[in-house]
DRENGUKOL-912637 format. One line per 10 residues: number of its first residue (from 1); for each residue x, y, z of N, C-alpha, C. Coordinates in steps of 0.05 Angstrom, whole numbers, padded with zeros to 5 digits. Atoms other than C-alpha are relative to their C-alpha. Example, Ala and Ser with C-alpha at 12.3 -4.5 7.8 and 13.67 -1.06 7.14 Angstrom:
// residues 2
1) 00018:-00024:00000:00246:-00090:00156:00018:00024:00000; -00016:-00024:-00001:00273:-00021:00143:-00015:00022:00014 $
//
This chain:
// residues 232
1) 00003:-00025:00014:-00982:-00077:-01177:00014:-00003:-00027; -00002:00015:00023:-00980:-00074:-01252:00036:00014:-00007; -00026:-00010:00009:-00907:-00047:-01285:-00023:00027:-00010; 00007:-00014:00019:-00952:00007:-01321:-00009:00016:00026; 00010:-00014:-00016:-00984:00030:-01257:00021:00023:00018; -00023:-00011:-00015:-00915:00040:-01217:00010:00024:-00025; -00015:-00014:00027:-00891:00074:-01283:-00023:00031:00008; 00021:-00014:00006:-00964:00119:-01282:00004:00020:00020; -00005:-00022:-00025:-00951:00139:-01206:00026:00019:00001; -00018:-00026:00001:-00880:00171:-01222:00000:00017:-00014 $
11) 00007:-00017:00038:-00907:00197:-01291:-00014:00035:00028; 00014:-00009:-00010:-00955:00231:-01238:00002:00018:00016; -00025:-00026:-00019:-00911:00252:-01184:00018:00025:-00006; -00020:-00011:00003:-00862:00283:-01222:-00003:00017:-00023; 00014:-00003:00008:-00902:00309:-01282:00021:00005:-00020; -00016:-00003:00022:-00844:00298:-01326:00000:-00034:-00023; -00009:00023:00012:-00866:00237:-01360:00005:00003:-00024; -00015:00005:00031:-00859:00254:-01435:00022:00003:-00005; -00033:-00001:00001:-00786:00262:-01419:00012:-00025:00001; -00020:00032:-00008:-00773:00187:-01384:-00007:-00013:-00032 $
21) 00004:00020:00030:-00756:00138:-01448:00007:-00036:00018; -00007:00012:-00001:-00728:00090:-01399:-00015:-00014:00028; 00009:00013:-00019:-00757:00041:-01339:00016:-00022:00018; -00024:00021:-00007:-00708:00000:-01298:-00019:-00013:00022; 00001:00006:-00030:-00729:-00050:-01236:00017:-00014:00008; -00015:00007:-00021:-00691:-00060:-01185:-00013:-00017:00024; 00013:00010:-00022:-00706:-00115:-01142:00012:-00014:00022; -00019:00009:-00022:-00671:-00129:-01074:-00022:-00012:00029; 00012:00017:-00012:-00682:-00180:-01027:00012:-00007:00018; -00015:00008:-00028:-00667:-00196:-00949:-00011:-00029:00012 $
31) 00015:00005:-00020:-00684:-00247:-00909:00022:00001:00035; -00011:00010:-00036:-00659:-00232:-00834:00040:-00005:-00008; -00033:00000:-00008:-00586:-00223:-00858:00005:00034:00017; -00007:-00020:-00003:-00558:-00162:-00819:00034:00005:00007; -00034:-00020:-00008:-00481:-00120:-00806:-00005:00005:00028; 00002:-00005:-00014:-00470:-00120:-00742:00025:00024:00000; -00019:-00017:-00005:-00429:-00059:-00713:00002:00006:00032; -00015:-00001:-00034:-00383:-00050:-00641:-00019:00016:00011; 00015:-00022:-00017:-00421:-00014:-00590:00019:00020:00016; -00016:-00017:-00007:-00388:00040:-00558:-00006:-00008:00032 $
41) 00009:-00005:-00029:-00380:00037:-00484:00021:00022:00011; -00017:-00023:-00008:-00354:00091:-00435:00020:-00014:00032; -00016:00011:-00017:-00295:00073:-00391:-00015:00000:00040; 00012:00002:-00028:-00307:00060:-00316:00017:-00016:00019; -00016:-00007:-00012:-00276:00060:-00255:-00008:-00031:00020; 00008:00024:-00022:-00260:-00005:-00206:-00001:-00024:-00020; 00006:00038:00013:-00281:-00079:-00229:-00010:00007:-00035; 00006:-00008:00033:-00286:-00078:-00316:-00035:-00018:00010; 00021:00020:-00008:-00360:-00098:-00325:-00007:-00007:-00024; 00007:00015:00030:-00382:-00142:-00387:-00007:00018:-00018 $
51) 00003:-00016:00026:-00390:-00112:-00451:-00024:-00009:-00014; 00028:00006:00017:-00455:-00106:-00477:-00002:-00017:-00033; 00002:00018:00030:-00479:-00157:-00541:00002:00030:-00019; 00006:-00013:00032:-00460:-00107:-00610:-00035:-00012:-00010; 00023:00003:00014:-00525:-00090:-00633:-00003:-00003:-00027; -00002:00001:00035:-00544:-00116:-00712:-00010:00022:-00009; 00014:-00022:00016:-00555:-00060:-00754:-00011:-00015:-00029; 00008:00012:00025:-00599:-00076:-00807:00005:00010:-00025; -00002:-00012:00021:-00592:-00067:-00873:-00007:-00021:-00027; 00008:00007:00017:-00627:-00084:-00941:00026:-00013:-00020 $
61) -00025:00018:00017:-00570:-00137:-00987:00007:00023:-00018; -00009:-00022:00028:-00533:-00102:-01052:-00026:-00020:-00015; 00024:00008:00021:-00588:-00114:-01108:00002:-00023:-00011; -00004:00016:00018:-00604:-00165:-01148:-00014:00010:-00022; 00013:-00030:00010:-00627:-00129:-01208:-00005:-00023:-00040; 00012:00014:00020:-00677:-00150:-01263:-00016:00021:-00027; 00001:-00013:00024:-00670:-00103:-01331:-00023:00001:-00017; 00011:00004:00023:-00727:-00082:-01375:-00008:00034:-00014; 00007:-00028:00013:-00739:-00018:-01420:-00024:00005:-00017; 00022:-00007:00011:-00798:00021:-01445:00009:00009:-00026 $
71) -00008:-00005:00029:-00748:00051:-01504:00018:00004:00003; -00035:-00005:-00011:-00681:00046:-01517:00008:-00032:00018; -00002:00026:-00018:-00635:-00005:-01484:00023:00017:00021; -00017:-00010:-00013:-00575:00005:-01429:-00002:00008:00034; 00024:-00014:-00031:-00621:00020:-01361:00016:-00017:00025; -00004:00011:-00022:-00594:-00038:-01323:00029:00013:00018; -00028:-00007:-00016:-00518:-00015:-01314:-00005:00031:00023; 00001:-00031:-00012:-00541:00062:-01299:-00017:-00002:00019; 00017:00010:-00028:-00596:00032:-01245:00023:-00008:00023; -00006:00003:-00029:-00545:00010:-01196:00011:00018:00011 $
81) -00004:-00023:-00013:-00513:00075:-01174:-00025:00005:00015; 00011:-00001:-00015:-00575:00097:-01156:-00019:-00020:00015; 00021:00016:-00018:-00614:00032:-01128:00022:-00005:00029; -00013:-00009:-00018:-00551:00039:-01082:00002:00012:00019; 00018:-00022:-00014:-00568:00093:-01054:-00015:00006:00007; 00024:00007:-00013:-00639:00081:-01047:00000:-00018:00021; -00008:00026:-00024:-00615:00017:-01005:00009:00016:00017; -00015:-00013:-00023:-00575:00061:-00966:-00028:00020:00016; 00017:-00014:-00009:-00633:00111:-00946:-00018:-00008:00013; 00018:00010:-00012:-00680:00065:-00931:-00003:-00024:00018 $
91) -00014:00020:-00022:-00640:00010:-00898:-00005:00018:00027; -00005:-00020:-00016:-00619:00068:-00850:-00019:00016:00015; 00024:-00002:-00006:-00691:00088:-00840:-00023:-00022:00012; 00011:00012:-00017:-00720:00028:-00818:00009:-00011:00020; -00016:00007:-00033:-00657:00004:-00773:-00010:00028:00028; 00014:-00017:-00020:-00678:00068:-00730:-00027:00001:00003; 00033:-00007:-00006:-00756:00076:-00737:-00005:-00031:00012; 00005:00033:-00005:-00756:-00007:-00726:00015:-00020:00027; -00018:00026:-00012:-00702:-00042:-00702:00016:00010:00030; -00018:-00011:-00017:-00663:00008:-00657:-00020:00008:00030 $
101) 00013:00007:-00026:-00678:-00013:-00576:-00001:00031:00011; 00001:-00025:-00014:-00671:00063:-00561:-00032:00014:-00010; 00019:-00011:00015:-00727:00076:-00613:-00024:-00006:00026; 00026:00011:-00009:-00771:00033:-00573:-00012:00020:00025; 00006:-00012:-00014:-00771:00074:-00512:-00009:00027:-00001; 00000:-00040:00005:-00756:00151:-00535:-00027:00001:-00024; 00002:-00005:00017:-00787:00142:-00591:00017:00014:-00027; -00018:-00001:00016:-00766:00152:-00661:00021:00028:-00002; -00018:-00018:-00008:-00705:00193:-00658:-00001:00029:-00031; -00008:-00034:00025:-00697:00269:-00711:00017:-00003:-00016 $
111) -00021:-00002:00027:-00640:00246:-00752:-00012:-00027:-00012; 00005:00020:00018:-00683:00183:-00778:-00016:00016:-00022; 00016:-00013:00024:-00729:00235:-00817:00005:00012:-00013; -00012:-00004:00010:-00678:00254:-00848:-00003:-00021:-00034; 00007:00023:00022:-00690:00203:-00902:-00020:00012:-00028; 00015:-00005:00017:-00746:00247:-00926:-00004:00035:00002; 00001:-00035:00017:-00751:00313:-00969:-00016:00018:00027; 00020:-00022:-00021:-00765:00373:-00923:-00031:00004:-00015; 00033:-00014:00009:-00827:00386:-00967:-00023:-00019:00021; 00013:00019:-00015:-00856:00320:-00931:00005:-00011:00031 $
121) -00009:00006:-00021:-00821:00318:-00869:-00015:00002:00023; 00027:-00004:-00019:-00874:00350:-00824:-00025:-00026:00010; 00017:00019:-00002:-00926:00300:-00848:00007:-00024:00006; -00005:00022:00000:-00892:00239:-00852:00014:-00001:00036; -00009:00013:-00025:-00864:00249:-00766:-00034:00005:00009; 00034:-00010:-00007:-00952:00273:-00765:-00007:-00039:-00005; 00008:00020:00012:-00954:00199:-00799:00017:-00026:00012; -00021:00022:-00013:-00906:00157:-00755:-00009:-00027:00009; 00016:00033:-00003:-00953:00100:-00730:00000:-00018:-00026; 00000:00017:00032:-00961:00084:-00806:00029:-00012:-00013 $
131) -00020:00013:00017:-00889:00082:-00823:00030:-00011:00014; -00033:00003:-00012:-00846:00067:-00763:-00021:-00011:00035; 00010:00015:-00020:-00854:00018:-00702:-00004:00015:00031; -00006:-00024:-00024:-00818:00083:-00654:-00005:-00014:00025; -00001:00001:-00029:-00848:00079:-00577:-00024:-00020:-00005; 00039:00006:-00003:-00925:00044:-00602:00018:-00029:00030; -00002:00019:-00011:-00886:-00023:-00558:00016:00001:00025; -00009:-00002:-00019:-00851:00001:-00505:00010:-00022:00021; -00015:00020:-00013:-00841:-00062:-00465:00007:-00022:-00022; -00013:00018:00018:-00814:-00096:-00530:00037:-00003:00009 $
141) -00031:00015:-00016:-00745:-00131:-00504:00018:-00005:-00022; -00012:00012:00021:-00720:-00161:-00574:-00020:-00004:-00027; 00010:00003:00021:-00743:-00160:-00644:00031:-00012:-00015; -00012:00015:00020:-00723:-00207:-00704:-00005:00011:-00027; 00014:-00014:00022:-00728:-00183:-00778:-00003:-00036:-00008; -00010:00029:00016:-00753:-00251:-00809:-00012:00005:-00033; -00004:-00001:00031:-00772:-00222:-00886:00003:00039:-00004; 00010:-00024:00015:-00760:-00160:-00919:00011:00005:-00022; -00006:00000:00026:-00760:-00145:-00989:-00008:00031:-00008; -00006:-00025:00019:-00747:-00081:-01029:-00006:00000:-00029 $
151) 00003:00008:00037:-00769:-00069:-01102:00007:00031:-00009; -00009:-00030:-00004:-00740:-00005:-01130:00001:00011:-00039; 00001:-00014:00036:-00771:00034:-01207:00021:00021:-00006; -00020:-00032:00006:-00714:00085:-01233:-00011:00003:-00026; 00007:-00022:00025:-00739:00130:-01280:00026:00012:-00011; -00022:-00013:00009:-00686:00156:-01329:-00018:00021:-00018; 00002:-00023:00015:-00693:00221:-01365:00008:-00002:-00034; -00008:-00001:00030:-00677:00237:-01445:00026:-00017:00004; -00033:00003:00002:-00602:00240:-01423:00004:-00021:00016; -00001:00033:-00014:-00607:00172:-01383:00012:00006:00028 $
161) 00006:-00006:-00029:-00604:00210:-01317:-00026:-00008:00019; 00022:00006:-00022:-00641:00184:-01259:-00017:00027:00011; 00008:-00019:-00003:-00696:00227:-01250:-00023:-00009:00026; 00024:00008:-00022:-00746:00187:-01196:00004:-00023:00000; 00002:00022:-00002:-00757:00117:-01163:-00023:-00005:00020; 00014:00019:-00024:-00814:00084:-01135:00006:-00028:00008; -00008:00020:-00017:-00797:00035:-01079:-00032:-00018:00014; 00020:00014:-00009:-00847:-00022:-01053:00016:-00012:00024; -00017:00017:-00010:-00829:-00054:-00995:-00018:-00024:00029; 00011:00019:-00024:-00856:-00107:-00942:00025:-00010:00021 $
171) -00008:00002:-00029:-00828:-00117:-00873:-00012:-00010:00021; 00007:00017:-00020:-00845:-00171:-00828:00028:-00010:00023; -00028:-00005:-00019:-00802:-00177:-00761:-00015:-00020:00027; 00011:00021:-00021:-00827:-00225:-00693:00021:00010:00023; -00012:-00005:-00033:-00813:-00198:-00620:-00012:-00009:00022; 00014:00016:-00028:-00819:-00217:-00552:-00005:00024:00015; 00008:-00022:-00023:-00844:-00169:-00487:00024:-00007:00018; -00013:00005:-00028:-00805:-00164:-00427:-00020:-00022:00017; 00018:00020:-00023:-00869:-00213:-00394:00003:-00017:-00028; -00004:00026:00020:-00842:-00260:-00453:-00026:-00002:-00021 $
181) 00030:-00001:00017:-00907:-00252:-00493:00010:00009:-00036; -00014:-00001:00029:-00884:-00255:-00573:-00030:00015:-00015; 00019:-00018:00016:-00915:-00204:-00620:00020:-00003:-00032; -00005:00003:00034:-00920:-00202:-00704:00000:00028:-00005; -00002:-00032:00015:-00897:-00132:-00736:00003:-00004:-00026; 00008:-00006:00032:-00919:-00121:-00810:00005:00025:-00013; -00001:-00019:00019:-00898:-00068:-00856:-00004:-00001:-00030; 00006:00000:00025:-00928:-00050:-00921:00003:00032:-00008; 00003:-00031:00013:-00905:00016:-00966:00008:00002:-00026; 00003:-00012:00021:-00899:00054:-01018:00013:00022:-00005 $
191) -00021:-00024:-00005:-00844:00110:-01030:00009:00002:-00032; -00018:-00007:00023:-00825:00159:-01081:00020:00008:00011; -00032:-00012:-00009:-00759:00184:-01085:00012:00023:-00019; -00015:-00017:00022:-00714:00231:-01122:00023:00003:00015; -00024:00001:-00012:-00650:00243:-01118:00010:00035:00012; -00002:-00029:-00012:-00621:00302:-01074:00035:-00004:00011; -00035:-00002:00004:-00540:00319:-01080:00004:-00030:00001; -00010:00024:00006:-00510:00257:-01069:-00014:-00022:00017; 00012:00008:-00021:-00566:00217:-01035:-00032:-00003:-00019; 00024:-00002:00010:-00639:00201:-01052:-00022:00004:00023 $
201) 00012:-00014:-00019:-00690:00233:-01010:-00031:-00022:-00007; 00036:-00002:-00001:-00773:00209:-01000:-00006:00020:-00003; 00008:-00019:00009:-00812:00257:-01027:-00037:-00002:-00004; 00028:00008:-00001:-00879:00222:-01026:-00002:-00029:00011; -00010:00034:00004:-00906:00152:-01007:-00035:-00006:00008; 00032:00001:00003:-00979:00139:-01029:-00012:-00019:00016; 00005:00016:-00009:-00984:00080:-00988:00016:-00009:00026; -00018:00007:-00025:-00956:00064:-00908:-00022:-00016:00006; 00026:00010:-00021:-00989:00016:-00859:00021:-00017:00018; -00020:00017:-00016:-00952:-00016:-00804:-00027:-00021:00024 $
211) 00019:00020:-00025:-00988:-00078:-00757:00014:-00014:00014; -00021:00010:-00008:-00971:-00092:-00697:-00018:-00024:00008; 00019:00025:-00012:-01010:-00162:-00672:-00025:00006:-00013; 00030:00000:00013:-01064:-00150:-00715:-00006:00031:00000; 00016:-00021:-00003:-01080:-00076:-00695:00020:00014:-00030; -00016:-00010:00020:-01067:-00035:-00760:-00007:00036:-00003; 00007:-00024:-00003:-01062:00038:-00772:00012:00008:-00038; -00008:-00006:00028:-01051:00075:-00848:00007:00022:-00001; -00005:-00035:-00005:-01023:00137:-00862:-00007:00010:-00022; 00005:-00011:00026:-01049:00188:-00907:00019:00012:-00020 $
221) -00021:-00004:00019:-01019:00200:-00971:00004:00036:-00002; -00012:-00041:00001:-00971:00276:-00974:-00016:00000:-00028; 00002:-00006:00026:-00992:00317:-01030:00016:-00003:-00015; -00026:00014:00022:-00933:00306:-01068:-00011:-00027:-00006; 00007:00030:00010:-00964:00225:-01072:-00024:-00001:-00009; 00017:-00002:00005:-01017:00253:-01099:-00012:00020:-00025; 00007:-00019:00009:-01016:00308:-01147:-00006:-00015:-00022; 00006:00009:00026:-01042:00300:-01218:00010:00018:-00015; -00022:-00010:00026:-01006:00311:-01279:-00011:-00014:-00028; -00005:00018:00018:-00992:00279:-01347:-00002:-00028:00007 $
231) -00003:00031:-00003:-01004:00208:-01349:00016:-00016:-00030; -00023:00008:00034:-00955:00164:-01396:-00015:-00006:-00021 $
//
């Protein structure tokens, strides 16, 4: 996708483009590193019994971050606060919709959709096949993340406030079944953002598709990923 297009779709979304002067990308990159964190267990009575493996929590690296401006200079320093924060939201959103073994069963848990603006919240748990792995595998035993990459547009305003970011991202991961049978999980999306108090929220995301062994499903784009406005 071209730089002019990603630029066109937040011009679009947000219908404040004759305001942005500035264009930052942010581009962050994983492969298969994750944070692990202690598991909690609850005491118990008689013989101690082994302590479950700490599950990895995933999470997207700090940025690596590749500066360029439509007018004006200065974009790169004021991009990492918020590509920060976007890492944080959406790390945190695919460790639960993806990675987390409780997901697999219950399905995806109420505080992962948190991630995204009440305006879209409805649609996007209406849209869950497209953007989250949840219960579709049920006898899935172990998943691996082996690529995922983040790309992240911040829009700045007159006053060089962050005013929007579109995020791209791909997510490929390899699991086994409980009858040992190995399956390929694919993610491809598309996410706007904006920022909301101290946090950046989804607010649109013109493009989801998740595959699991080949079978693929798409989700339709919210109105918010869709409205028409000013174009730059």
């Amino acid at each position: 996708m071209t730089r002019g297009l990603r630029l066109a779709r937040l011009g679009i979304a947000l219908v404040v483009v004759a305001a942005v002067i500035t264009s930052i990308v942010v581009v962050l990159t994983r492969n298969s590193s994750k944070t692990a964190t202690p598991a909690q267990t609850a005491p118990v009575s008689g013989s101690p019994l082994p302590s479950p493996t700490p599950r990895s929590v995933f999470t997207f690296p700090a940025p690596e971050i590749e500066g360029f401006t439509v007018v004006g200079v200065g974009g790169v320093s004021l991009s990492r606060e918020p590509a920060a924060l976007i890492q944080s939201t959406l790390s945190q959103f695919y460790d639960q919709a993806f990675l987390d073994p409780v997901t697999w069963a219950n399905g995806v848990p109420e505080e992962a959709w948190s991630a995204f603006d009440a305006s879209v919240r409805d649609q996007a748990i209406a849209d869950t096949a497209s953007l989250a792995l949840g219960d579709t595998v049920p006898s899935l035993e172990s998943l691996e993340v082996t690529k995922a990459t983040l790309s992240v547009n911040v829009l700045l305003n007159t006053n060089k406030k962050p005013d929007a970011a579109f995020a791209e991202i791909v997510f490929n991961a390899t699991g086994t079944l409980t009858d040992g049978e190995e399956i390929t999980i694919t993610n491809r999306a598309e996410f706007l953002l904006r920022p909301v108090s101290n946090t950046w929220l989804i607010f649109g995301y013109p493009e989801a598709t998740t595959n699991v062994t080949g079978i693929s499903v798409t989700a339709t784009p919210t109105p918010s990923a869709t409205q028409t406005g000013a174009t730059p």
